[in-house]
LUMNU-945915 format. One record per residue (C-alpha): y, x, z; residue number from 0; chain. Coordinates in Angstrom, 2 decimals. Example, Ala and Ser with C-alpha at 12.3 -4.5 7.8 and 13.67 -1.06 7.14 Angstrom:
// LUMNU-945915
py;px;pz;k;c
-4.50;12.30;7.80;0;A
-1.06;13.67;7.14;1;A
//
This chain:
// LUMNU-945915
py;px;pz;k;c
0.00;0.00;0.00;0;A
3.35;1.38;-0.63;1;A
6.35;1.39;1.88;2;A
9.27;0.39;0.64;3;A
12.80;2.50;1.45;4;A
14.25;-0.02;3.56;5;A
10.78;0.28;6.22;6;A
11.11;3.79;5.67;7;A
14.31;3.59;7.05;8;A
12.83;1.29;10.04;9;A
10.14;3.84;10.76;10;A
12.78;6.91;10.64;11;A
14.93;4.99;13.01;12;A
12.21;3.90;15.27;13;A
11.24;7.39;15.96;14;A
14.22;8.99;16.15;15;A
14.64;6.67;19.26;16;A
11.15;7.60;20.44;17;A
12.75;11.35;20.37;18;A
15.37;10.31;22.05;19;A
13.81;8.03;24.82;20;A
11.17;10.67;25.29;21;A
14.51;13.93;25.38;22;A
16.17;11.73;27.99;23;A
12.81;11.10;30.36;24;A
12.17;14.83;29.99;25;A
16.07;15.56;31.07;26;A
15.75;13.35;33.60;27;A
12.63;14.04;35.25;28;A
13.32;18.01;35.39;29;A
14.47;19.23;38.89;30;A
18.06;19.66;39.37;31;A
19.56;23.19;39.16;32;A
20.26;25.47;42.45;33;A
23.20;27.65;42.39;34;A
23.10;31.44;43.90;35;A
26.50;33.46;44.10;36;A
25.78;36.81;45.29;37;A
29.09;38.78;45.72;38;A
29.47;42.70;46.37;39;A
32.69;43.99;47.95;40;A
34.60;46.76;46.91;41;A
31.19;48.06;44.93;42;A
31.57;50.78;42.20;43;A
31.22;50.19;38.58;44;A
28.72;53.10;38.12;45;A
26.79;52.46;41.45;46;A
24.44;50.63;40.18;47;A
21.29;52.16;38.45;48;A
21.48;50.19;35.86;49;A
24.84;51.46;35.42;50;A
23.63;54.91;35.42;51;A
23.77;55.58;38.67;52;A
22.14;58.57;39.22;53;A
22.21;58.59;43.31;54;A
21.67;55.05;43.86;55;A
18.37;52.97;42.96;56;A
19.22;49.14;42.68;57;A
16.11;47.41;41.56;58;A
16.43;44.58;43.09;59;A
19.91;43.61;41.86;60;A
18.95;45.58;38.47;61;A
16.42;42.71;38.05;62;A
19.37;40.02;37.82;63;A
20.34;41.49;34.53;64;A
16.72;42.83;33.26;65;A
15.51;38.64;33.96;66;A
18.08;37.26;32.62;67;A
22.04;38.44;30.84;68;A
24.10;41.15;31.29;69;A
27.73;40.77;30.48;70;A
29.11;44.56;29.51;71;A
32.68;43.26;28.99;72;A
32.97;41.23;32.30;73;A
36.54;41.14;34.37;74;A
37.38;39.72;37.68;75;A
40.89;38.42;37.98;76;A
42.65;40.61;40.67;77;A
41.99;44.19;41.67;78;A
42.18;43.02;45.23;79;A
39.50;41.09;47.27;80;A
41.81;37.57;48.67;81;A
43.13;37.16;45.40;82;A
39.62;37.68;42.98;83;A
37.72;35.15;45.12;84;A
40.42;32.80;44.70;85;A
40.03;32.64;41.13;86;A
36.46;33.40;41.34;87;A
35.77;29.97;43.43;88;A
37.91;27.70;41.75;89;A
37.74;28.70;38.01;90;A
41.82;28.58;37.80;91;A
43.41;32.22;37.42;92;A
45.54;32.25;41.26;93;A
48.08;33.56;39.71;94;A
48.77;30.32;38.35;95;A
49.43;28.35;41.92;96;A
50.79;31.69;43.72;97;A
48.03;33.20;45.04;98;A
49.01;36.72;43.66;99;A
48.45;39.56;46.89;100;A
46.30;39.73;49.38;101;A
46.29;38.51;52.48;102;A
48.10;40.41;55.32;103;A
50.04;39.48;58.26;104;A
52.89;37.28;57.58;105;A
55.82;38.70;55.64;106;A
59.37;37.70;56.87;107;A
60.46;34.83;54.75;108;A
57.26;33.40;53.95;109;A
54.88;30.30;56.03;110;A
51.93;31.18;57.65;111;A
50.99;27.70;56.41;112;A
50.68;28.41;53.10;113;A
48.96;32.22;53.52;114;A
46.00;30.73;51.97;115;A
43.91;28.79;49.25;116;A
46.24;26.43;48.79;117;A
44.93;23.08;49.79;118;A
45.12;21.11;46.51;119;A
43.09;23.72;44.74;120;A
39.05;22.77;44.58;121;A
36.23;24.70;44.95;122;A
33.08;25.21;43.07;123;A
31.43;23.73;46.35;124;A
34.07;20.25;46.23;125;A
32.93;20.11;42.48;126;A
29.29;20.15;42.96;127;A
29.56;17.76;46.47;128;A
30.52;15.13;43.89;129;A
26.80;15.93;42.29;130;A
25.08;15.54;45.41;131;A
24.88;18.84;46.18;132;A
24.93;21.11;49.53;133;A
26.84;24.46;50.00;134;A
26.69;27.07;51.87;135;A
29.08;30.77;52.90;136;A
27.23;32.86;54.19;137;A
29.10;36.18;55.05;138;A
33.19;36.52;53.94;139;A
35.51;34.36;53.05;140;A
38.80;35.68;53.22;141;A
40.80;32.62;51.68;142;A
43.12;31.60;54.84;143;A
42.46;31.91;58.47;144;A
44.34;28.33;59.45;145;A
42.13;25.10;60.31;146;A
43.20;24.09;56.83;147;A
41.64;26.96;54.57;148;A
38.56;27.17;57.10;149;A
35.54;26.56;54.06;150;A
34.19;23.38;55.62;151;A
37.43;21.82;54.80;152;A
37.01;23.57;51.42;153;A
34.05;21.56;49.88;154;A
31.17;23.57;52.09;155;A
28.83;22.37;54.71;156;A
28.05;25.39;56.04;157;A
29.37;28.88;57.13;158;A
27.44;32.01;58.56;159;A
30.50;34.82;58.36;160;A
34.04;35.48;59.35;161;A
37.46;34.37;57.88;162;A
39.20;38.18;57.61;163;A
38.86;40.67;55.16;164;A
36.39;42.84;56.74;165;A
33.60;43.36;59.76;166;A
32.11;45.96;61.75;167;A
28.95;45.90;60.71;168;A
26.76;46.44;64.29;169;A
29.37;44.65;66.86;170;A
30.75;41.21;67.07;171;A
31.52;39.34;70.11;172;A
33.60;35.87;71.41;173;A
35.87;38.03;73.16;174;A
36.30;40.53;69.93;175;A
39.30;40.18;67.32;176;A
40.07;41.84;64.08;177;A
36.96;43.36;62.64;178;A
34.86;42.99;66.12;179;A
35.48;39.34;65.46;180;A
32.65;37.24;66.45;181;A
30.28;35.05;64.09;182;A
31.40;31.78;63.59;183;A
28.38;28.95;62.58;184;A
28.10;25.74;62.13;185;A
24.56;24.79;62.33;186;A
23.32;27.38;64.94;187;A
24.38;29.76;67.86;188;A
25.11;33.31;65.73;189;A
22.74;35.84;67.17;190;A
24.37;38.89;67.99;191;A
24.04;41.38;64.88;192;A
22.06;43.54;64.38;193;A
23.10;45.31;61.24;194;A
25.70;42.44;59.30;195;A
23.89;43.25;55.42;196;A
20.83;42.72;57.04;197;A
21.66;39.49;59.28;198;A
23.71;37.95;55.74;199;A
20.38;38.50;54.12;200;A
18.13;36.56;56.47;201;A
20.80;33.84;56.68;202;A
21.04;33.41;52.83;203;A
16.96;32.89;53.51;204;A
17.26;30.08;56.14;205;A
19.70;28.53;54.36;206;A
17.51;28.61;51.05;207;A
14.44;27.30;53.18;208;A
15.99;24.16;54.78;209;A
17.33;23.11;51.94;210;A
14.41;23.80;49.26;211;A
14.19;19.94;48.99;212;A
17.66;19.72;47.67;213;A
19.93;20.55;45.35;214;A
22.22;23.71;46.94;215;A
24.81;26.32;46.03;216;A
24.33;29.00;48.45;217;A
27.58;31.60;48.36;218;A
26.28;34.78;49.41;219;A
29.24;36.81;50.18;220;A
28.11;39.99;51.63;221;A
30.43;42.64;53.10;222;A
28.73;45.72;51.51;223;A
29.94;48.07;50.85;224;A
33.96;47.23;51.84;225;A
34.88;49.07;54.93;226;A
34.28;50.12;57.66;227;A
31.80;52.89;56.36;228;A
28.81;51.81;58.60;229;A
25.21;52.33;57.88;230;A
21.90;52.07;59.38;231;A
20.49;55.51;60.68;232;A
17.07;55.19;58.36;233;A
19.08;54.77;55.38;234;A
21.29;57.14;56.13;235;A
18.53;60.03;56.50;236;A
17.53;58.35;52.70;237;A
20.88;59.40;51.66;238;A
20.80;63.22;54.06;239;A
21.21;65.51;51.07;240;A
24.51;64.47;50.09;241;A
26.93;66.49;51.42;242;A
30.04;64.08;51.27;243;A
29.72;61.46;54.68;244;A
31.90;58.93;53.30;245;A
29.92;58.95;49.63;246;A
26.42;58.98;51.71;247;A
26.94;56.14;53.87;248;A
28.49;54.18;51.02;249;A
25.42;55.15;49.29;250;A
23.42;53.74;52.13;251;A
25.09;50.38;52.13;252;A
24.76;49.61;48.49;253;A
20.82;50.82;49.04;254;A
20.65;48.13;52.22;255;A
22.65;45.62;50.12;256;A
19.96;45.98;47.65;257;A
16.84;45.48;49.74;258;A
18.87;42.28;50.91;259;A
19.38;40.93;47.55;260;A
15.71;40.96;46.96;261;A
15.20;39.48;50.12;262;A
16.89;35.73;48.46;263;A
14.70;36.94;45.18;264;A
11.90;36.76;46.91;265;A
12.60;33.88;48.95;266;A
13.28;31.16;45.46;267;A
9.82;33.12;44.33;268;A
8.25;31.98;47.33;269;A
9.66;28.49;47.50;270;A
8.98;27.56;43.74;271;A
12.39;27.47;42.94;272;A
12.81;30.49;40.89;273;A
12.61;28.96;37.44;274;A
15.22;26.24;38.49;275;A
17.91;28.03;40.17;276;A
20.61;30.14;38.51;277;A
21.69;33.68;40.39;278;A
25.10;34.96;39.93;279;A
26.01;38.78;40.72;280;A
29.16;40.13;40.67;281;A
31.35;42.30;42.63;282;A
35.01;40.67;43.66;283;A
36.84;44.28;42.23;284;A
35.87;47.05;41.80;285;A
35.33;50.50;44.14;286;A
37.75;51.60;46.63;287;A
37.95;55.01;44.68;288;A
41.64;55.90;45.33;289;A
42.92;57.65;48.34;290;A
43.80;56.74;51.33;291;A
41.40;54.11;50.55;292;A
38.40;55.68;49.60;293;A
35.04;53.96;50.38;294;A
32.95;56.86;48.42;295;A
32.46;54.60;45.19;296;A
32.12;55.40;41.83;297;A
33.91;53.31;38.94;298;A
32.61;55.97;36.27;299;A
32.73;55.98;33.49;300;A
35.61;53.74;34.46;301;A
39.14;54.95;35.71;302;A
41.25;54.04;37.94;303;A
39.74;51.81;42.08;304;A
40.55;49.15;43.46;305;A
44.04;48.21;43.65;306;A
44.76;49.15;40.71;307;A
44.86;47.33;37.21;308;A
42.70;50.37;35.18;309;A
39.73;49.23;33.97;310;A
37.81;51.08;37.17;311;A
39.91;48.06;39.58;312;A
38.84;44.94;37.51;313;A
35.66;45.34;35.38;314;A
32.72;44.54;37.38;315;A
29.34;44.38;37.18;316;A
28.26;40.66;36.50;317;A
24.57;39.72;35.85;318;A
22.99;36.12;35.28;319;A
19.30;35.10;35.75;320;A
18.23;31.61;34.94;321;A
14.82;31.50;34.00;322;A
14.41;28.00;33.15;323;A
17.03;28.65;29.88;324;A
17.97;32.15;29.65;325;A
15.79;34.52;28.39;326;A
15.15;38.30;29.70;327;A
16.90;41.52;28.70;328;A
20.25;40.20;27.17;329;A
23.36;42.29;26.69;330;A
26.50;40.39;26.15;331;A
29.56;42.23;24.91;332;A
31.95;39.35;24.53;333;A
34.85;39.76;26.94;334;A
33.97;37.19;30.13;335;A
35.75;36.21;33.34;336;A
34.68;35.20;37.04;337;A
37.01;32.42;35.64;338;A
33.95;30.95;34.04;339;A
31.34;30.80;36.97;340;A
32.42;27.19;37.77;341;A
32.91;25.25;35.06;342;A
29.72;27.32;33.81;343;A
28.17;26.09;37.13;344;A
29.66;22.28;36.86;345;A
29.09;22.07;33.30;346;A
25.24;22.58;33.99;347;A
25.43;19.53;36.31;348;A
26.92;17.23;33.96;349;A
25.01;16.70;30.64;350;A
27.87;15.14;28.83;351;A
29.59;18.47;28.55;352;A
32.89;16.94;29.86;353;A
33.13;18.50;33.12;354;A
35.06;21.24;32.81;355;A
38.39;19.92;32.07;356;A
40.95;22.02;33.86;357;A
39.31;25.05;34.62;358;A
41.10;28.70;33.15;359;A
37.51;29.74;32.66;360;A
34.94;28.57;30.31;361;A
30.78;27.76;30.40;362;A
28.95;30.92;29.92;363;A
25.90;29.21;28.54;364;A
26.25;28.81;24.91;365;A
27.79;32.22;24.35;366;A
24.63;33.12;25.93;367;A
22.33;30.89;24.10;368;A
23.73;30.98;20.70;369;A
23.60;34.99;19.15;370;A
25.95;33.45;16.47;371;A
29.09;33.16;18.82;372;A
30.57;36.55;19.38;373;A
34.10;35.69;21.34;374;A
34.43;33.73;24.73;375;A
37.54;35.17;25.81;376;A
40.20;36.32;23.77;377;A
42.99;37.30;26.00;378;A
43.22;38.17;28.95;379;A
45.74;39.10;31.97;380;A
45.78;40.29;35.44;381;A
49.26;40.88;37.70;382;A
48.72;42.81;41.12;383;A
51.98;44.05;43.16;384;A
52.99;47.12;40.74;385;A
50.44;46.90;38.22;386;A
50.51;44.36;35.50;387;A
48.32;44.13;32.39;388;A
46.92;42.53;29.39;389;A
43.57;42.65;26.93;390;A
43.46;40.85;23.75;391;A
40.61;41.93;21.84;392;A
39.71;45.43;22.14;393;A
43.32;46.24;22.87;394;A
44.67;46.50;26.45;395;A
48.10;46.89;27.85;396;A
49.19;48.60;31.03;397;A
52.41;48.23;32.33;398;A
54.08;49.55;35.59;399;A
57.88;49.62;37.09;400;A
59.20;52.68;36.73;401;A
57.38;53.93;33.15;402;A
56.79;52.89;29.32;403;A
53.76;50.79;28.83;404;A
50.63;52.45;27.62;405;A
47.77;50.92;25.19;406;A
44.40;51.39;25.01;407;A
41.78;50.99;22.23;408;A
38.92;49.45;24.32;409;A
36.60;49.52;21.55;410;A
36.31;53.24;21.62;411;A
37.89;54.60;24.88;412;A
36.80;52.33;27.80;413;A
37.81;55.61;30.00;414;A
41.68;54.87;29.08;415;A
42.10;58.60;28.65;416;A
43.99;58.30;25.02;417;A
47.53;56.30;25.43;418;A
48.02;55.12;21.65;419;A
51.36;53.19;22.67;420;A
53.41;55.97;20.35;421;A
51.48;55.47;17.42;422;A
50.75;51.38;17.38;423;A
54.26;50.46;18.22;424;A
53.91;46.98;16.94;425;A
50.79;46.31;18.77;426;A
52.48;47.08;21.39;427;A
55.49;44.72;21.44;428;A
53.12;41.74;20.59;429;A
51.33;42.39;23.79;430;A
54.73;42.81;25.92;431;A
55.54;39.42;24.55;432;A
52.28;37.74;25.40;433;A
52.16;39.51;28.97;434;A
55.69;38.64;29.24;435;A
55.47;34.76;28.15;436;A
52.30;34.80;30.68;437;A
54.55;36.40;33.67;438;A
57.30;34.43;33.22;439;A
55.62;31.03;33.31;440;A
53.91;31.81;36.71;441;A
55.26;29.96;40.10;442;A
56.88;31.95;42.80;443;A
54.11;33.55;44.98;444;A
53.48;31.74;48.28;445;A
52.79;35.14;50.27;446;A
53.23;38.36;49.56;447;A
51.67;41.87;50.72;448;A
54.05;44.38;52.84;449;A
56.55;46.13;50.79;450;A
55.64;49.52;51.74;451;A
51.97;48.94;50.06;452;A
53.57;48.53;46.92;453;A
54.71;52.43;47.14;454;A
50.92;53.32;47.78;455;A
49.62;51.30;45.26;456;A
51.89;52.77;42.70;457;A
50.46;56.28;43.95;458;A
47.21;55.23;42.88;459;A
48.03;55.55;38.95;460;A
48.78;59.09;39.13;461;A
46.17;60.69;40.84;462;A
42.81;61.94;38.64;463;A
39.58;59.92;38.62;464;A
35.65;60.61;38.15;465;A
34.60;59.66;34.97;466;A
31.12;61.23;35.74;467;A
28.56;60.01;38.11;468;A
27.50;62.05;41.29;469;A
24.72;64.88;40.43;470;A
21.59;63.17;42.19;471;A
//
């Protein structure tokens, strides 16, 4: 018998709603997605082994990247720790709503009310409460000390850490203050510590454990390896044959961070939930290279540390693993922000694909899952006390105060060692004019750091960098 067009037709129809039907039952029945932010502090560019690290083996947070992406061109947007997690946590460059320094004691002229996240901003962890899920800090948070930055007024239901900038890493008690502080938590009594890396680790695991049942974004914001330059005496005889204290112990704390890393691995491999969640690694700027400052990091081949606007004080390390779509081994060079982590994070909660309206940043996933797109972010632009800068394509612009700007080809000198501003005069007003337009648009800042800091940071651009890693 033969079928005519028009049942043709009917069948075609018919089963392209069968494929449909059956897409949306699959969709639907598959487990929602965990979330897992791990973020370094103050950690080196070239401290990692897969970074060529020659004195430090990182296997555990090596694996991120070897399981899953690894984004070569990837920028955090401040070369300061307040600052890059404010951007990092709500997906809107702070610059934008004042947040540009980092937090210090008040400055005359300015409320302590507003030294913080400002209150109107969201959070990754307000965006995914509206998808049913839980959150959790566990370690720093560094966004406002008042009852009104505190992170369980900021979208989280939990908190394991502190609220400064930094924590002895062996002593904390209710009668301490300033880095001695002690442990504030909301579900439990806060043992006293025994070494902080290790006691963020095995919190990250509880928290993973009693909520296994449950869709959760667990924030792991460890201190390691931002000062004070503390280590554990068995990693430290790991480390003996380095001559330099400072650079062993800072060795030891990335190797402790490390082992703590795998420790929430090992923990989603042990509750079935590897395949389903989605692991995050990134450092909030990079090494405190520079001195006065110095935390014994390496940034190489990278110049410049923390504080500073070189590539060595805002290109970071960042490394995604998400079994259930991304596959192992990827290397992406496209230029990417800690901007993107949350709409990237919201965007795989929502299937429409609508959820990301008003972010700065953009989803990660199809410039991961489609080799055919090669740009995410064009441009680029970062503004820290003296240093100000911009990258649009492979070209990046440096400016400071009291000197010319200088430009960098990115594409073949990622040391910025060749100044090409002489030569590509053109190229260089068009990026004064799109810094400029950027700079000028932004709102006054609601804090600011001391002025005397601005005189060290400037210091910081002058003096000579490693661009070689450590002999092992």
């Amino acid at each position: 018998m033969m079928i005519k067009p028009v049942q043709l037709q009917k069948i075609f129809v018919r089963l392209l709603l069968l494929l449909h039907v059956s897409l949306f039952t699959a969709r639907a029945s598959e487990a929602p997605t965990n979330f897992v932010l791990i973020l370094a502090d103050d950690l080196g560019y070239g401290d990692l082994s897969i970074h060529g690290s020659k004195q430090i083996q990182t296997p555990q947070i090596d694996s991120i990247a070897e399981n899953g992406v690894r984004f070569s061109h990837a920028y955090v947007t401040s070369a300061v720790c307040a600052p890059s997690r404010a951007g990092l946590l709500t997906g809107i460059h702070q610059a934008s709503f004042g947040f540009r320094d980092n937090l210090t004691p008040v400055q005359r002229g300015h409320d302590p009310e507003f030294v913080g996240l400002p209150i109107q901003q969201k959070t990754i962890a307000d965006y995914l409460k509206t998808r049913g899920y839980t959150s959790g800090v566990i370690g720093k948070w560094h966004l406002g000390e008042l009852t009104q930055f505190h992170p369980l007024r900021r979208g989280f239901d939990e908190f394991w850490g502190y609220l400064g900038g930094g924590h002895d890493y062996f002593d904390a008690s209710e009668s301490g203050n300033g880095m001695k502080c002690h442990i504030q938590s909301n579900k439990k009594t806060a043992a006293p510590l025994t070494y902080l890396t290790d006691d963020q680790g095995d919190e990250c695991v509880d928290f993973i454990r009693r909520h296994k049942d449950q869709p959760f974004f667990l924030y792991a914001s460890f201190a390691a390896p931002h000062s004070p330059m503390q280590a554990p005496e068995v990693d430290l005889k790991k480390f003996a044959h380095i001559k330099d204290k400072t650079r062993r112990t800072y060795c030891a704390m990335v190797h402790r961070l490390d082992i703590n890393v795998g420790k929430i691995l090992a923990e989603l491999r042990q509750q079935g939930l590897e395949d389903r969640t989605c692991v995050v690694f990134l450092s909030d700027n990079g090494g405190s290279s520079a001195p006065a400052i110095r935390n014994g990091s390496c940034n190489a081949p990278l110049r410049g540390s923390k504080t500073t606007v070189w590539e060595g004080g805002i290109r970071v390390p960042l490394f995604m693993k998400y079994p259930r779509k991304i596959e192992k081994g990827l290397v992406k060079k496209s230029i990417v922000s800690s901007l993107d982590i949350a709409p990237t994070f919201f965007e795989m909660t929502d299937p429409s694909g609508n959820a990301s309206t008003g972010f700065d940043g953009k989803n990660l996933l199809p410039i991961i899952l489609d080799p055919s797109l090669k740009v995410h972010h064009s441009t680029l632009f970062w503004n820290y006390t003296v240093g100000s800068a911009v990258r649009d394509g492979d070209w990046k612009l440096l400016q400071l105060p009291d000197c010319l700007p200088r430009l960098y080809d990115l594409s073949v000198d990622s040391s910025e060692q060749h100044d090409l501003a002489k030569e590509q005069t053109e190229k260089v007003q068009h990026l004064l004019k799109k810094l400029g337009n950027w700079q000028i648009q932004l709102p006054n800042p609601l804090f600011r750091e001391p002025s005397d800091w601005r005189l060290r940071h400037r210091s910081f651009y002058d003096v000579p960098y490693s661009l070689q890693q450590p002999s092992p």
